[in-house]
N, C-alpha and C positions, 0 to 999 in steps of 0.2 A: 466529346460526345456524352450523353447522359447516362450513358451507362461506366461511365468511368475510362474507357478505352480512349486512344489517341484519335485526334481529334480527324476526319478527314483533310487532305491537302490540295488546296486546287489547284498545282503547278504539278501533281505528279501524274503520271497513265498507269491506271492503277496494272498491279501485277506485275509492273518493270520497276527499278530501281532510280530513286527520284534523280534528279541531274548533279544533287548535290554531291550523291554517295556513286556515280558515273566515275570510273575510272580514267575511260581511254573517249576519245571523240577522232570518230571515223568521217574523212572525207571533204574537211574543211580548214588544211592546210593553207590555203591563201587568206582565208580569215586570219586565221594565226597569225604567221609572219606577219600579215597589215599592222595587225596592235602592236607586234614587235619589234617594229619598225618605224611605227611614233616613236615606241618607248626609247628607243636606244638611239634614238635622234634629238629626244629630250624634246618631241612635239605630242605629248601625252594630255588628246584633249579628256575636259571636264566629264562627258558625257557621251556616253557610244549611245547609236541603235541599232541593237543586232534586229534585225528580220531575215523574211522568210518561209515558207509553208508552212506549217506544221508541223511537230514532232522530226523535222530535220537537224536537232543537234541546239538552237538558240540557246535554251536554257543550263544546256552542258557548257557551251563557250562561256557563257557569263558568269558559271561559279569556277570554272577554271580560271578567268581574267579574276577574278575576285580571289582566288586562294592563292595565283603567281604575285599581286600588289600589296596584298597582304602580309605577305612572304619575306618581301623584296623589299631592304632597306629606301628609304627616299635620300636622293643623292647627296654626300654632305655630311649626313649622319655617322655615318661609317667610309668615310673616302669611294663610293659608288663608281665604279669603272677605274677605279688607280691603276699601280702597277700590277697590285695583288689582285686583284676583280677584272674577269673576264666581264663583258657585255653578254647578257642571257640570251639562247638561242631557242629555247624552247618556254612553253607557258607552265609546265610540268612541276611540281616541288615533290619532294621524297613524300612518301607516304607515311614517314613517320613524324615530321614536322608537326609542331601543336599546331600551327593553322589549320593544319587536313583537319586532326581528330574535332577542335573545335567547331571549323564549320559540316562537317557533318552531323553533328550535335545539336548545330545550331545556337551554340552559346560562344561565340566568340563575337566579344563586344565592340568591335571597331569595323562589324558586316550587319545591315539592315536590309533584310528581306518585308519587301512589300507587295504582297497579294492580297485575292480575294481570301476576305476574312467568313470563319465557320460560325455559323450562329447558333450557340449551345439552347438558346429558347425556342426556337422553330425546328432545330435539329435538320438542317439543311443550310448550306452557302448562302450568304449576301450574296443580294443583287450587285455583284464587281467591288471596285476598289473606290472606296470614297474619301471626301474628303479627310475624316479621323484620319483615315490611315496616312494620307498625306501630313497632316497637320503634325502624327506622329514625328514626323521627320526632327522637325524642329529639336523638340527633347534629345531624341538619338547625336545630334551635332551638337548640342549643349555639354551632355554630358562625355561623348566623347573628346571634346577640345582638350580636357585635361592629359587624358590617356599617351597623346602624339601620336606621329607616324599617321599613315594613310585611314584613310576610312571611305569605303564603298557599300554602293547602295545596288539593292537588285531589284527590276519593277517588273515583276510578272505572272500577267503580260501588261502594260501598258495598254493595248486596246481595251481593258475591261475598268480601267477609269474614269467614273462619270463625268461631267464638265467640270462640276466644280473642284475635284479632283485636280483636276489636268491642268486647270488656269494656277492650281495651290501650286505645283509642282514647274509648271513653267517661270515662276516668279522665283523659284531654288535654282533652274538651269539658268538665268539671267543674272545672279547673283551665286557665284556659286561658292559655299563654303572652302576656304586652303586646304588643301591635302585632299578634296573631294572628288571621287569617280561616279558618275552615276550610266549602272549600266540598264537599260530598257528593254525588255523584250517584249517583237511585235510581229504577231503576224499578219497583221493588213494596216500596213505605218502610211496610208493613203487616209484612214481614217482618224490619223491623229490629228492637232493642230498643226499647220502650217508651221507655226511660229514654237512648237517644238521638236519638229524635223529639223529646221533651222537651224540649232542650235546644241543639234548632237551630228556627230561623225558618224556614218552610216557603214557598219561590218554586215552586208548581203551576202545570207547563207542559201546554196543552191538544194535542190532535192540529190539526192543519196546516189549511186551510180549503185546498180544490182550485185555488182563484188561490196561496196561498203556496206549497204546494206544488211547482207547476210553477216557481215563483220562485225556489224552491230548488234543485228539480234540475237549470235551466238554470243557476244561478249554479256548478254542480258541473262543468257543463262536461261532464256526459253525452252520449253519443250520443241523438237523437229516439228516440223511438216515434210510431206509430203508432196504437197502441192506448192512447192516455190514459184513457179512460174506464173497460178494465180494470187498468188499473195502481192507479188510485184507489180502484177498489173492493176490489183484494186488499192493497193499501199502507196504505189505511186513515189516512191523514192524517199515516204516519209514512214522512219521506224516507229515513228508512237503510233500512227494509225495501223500500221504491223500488228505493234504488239496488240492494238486495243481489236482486232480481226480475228488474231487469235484468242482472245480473252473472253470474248463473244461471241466466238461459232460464225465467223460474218463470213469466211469461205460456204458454207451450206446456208447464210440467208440470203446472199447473192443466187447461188444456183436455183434456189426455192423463187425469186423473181425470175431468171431468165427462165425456167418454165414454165412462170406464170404468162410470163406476155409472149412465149411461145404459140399461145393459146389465143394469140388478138391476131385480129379485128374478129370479137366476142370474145373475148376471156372468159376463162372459166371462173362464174360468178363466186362460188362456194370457194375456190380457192382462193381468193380475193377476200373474201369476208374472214375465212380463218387466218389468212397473214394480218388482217387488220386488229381482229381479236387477239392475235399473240402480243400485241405491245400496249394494253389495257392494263390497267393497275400502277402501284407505287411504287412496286420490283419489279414492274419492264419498263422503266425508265431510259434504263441505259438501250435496253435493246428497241427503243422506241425510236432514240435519238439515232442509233446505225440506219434502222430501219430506215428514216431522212436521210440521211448520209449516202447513203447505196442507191436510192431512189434517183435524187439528183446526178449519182457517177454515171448510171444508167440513162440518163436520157445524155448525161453529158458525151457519153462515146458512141451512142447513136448519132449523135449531131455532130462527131469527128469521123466515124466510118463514112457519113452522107457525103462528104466535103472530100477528105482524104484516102476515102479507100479503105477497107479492110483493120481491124485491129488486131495487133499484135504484139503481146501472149496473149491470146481470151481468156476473159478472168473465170471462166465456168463451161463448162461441154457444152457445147451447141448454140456458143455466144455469139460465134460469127457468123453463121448461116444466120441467127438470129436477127442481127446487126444490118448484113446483106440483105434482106429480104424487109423489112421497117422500114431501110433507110437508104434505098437506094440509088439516089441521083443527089446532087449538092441541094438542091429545089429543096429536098425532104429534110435533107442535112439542115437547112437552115430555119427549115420549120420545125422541126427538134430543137434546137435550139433557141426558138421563142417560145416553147412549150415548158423548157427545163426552168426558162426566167419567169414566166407566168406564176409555175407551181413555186417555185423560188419565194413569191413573194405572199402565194396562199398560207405556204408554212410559215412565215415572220409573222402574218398578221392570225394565223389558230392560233400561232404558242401566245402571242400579245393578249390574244382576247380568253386565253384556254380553254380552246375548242377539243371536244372529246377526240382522244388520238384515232380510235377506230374510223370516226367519221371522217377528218381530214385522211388517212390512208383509202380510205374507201374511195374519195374523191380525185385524188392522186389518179389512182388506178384506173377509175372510167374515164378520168379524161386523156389517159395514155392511152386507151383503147380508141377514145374516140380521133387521134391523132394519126391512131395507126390504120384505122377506116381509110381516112385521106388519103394517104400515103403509103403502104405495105403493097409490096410488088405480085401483080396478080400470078 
């Protein structure tokens, strides 16, 4: 940054500790074992793709698979499974091994980390990961070839690689350097190429069950809540959206919507106009981006209450009468649910063309009103 301070990171949820300094990973044993289970069958492909929701654990597994191969002689070197060498049951290495201290540091030269890069002249993130950083790669396998032993690569996420990026990076997984892992993280691997799904092993990570969950966010060393039961129902099994709810007050900007649209068919105009004015300027960014976030969760379990009945935990006091009455027969459910992809694609094309936030929220809003005209149970 220009003021001298570390630079921001775009793989970490700010306020939780990034994946790399993550100690323990909750709730995704059968990942584990899988990669453990190539390994020690000596079918250890080139290339994983961990996916999965969000904030459910991807980028913890990938620097744990990168500090256990790292770790972990390459067979041969050191007689690897002899008499004396157990086969490894877990991904785990001691905490005091130089791999940990290194890759926590970030200077251990046989791991390249590839993300979106901070742009010290604009003082905000590149638009994703481009080709440079791709092209980087190259250098990193030159100059590693001397070093030996393993060398891994971390891409995240992989969905925020341009094309030309991705076609650089597909022509590394088709040819793939000796001793090389490349681990990918993705959270909509539907939007990668074809032909580099292909061409990695795929480790599908589930959302968090509400016992890991809290296992996580206590191991994060957050402050309590109070309200667990709406934290999980707006977090949805994924602990960085957790953290990032807690980090932003998003338990009280949820509640502040459900008593907005409490208030439809005709919403209270003024309160509509002040939630739109709250996410105006260049520090309510972040709270701009929830503000979307929450919008779309909102119409999304109106259009699952219409279809399935009832939601449960309500993520706010008087969700479900709220829910109940909006969205009350499958009919409405499913027109909530053309309404959530409508707005869906209003908000792609404001941030495309950067339309003032206040006015796209503004619009949001009356046209959730005018949906609930239609449809809200007399």
């Amino acid at each position: 940054m220009k003021d001298g301070s570390p630079n921001p990171e775009s793989d970490r949820v700010e306020g939780a500790p990034h994946p790399r300094e993550t100690k323990t990973l909750f709730g995704h044993t059968a990942a584990e074992d899988a990669f453990l289970d190539a390994y020690r069958s000596d079918r250890l492909h080139h290339a994983w793709l961990i996916s999965g929701p969000r904030g459910v654990g991807k980028a913890t597994l990938a620097w744990r698979i990168a500090r256990f191969l790292l770790a972990t002689p390459i067979a041969g070197e050191t007689g690897l499974f002899d008499d004396a060498t157990e086969a490894p049951t877990t991904l785990s290495i001691s905490p005091d091994h130089p791999v940990a201290a290194r890759t926590r540091a970030l200077s251990e030269p046989r791991l390249h980390l590839m993300r979106t890069p901070w742009d010290d002249e604009k003082n905000r993130f590149k638009q994703g990961i481009t080709v440079d950083e791709t092209r980087a790669l190259r250098g990193f396998f030159s100059m590693s070839a001397a070093d030996g032993g393993r060398r891994v690569v971390i891409v995240d996420a992989a969905d925020d690689m341009n094309v030309n990026a991705a076609n650089a990076l597909l022509k590394l997984l088709e040819e793939p350097p000796e001793n090389a892992t490349l681990l990918l993280v993705s959270h909509q691997p539907t939007g990668l190429l074809p032909t580099i799904r292909s061409r990695c092993r795929t480790l599908r990570l589930s959302r968090l069950s509400p016992d890991d969950m809290a296992r996580a966010l206590s191991a994060a060393d957050l402050p309590p809540t109070d309200d667990t039961e709406s934290l999980a129902a707006l977090a949805d099994g994924s602990v960085g959206e957790a953290i990032r709810l807690l980090n932003l007050d998003g338990l009280k900007t949820y509640k502040t919507l459900v008593d907005l649209f409490a208030t439809s068919p005709g919403l209270d105009r003024p309160k509509l106009i002040s939630l739109a004015e709250s996410v105006v300027g260049a520090k309510a960014v972040a709270r701009y981006d929830l503000l979307l976030g929450l919008i779309e969760l909102f119409l999304s379990r109106l259009a699952r209450a219409g279809v399935t009945g009832p939601m449960t935990p309500a993520a706010a006091p008087g969700e479900a009468e709220l829910l109940a009455r909006l969205s009350p027969s499958p009919a409405a459910g499913r027109a909530w649910a053309e309404i959530q992809q409508s707005l869906s694609e209003r908000v792609r094309h404001g941030r495309a063309v950067n339309l003032d936030p206040a006015s796209l929220i503004l619009d949001m809003g009356f046209s959730i009103d005018a949906t609930a005209a239609k449809w809200a149970a007399r």
